[in-house]
N, C-alpha and C positions, 0 to 999 in steps of 0.2 A: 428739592432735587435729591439731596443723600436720604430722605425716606422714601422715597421713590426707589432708589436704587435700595433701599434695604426688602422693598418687598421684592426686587426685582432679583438679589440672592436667592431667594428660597425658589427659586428655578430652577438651583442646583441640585434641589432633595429634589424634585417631580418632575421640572421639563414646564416649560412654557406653556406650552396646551393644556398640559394637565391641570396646572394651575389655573388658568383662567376659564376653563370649561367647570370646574372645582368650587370656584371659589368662593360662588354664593350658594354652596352645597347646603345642607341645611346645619351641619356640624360647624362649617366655620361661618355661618350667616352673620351672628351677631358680632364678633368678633371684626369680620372685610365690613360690614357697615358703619361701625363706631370709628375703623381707622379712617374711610375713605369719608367720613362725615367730619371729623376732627382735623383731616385734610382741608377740609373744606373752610372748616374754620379757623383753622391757621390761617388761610387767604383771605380769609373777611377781617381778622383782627387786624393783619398787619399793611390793610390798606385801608381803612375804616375803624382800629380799635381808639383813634382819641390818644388823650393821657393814659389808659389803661391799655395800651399794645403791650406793652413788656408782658404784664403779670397773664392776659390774654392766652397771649403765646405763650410764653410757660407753661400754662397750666395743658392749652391743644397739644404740645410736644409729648408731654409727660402721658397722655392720653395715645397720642399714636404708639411711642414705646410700648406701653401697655398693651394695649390690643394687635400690634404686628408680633410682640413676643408670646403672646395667646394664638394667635392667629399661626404662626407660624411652629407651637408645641404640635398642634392638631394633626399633624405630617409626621411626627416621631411618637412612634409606640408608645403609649402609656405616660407620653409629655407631660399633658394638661393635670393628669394625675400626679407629676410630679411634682408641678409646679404649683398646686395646690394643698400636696403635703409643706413645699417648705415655705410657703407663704403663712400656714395656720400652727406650723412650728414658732416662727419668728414672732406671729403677733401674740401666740401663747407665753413667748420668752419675756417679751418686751409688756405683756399685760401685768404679769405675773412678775417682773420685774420694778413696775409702777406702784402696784400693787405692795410692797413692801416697803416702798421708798419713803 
């Protein structure tokens, strides 16, 4: 439910229609299929995962964040762009930080 209403904010940037007429546009394709598949399998973990639901789930949450916060750069100028400098910033810090350790 609250990822659902998190994609249902970015209605704010575009308007309802537009998103959904959008959404499997071919810029955000990969992106609405991994959330709305990951969707999917939060559902399957957490009435089918076994002993392993927790780690399951965690792992499909961490995957929707991912991909609704992709999913939803694609709507602001030059987003993905940005969020792609400071993702290769970080893992430069923390490589290069191991790196010396």
């Amino acid at each position: 439910l609250n990822l659902g209403m998190c994609l249902c904010s970015s209605w704010f940037i575009v308007g309802p229609r537009n998103q959904l007429t959008t959404m499997f546009h071919p810029i955000r394709f990969h992106a609405a299929l991994i959330y709305v598949g990951s969707l999917l399998f939060t559902l399957y973990a957490v009435f089918f995962g076994g002993y392993f639901r927790f780690f399951l789930v965690l792992i499909a949450a961490v995957v929707q964040i991912g991909a609704l916060v992709w999913y939803n750069a694609s709507y602001v100028p030059f987003g993905r762009y940005l969020i792609s400098q400071i993702v290769g910033r970080v893992y430069d810090a923390g490589s290069s930080f191991a790196s010396t350790a």
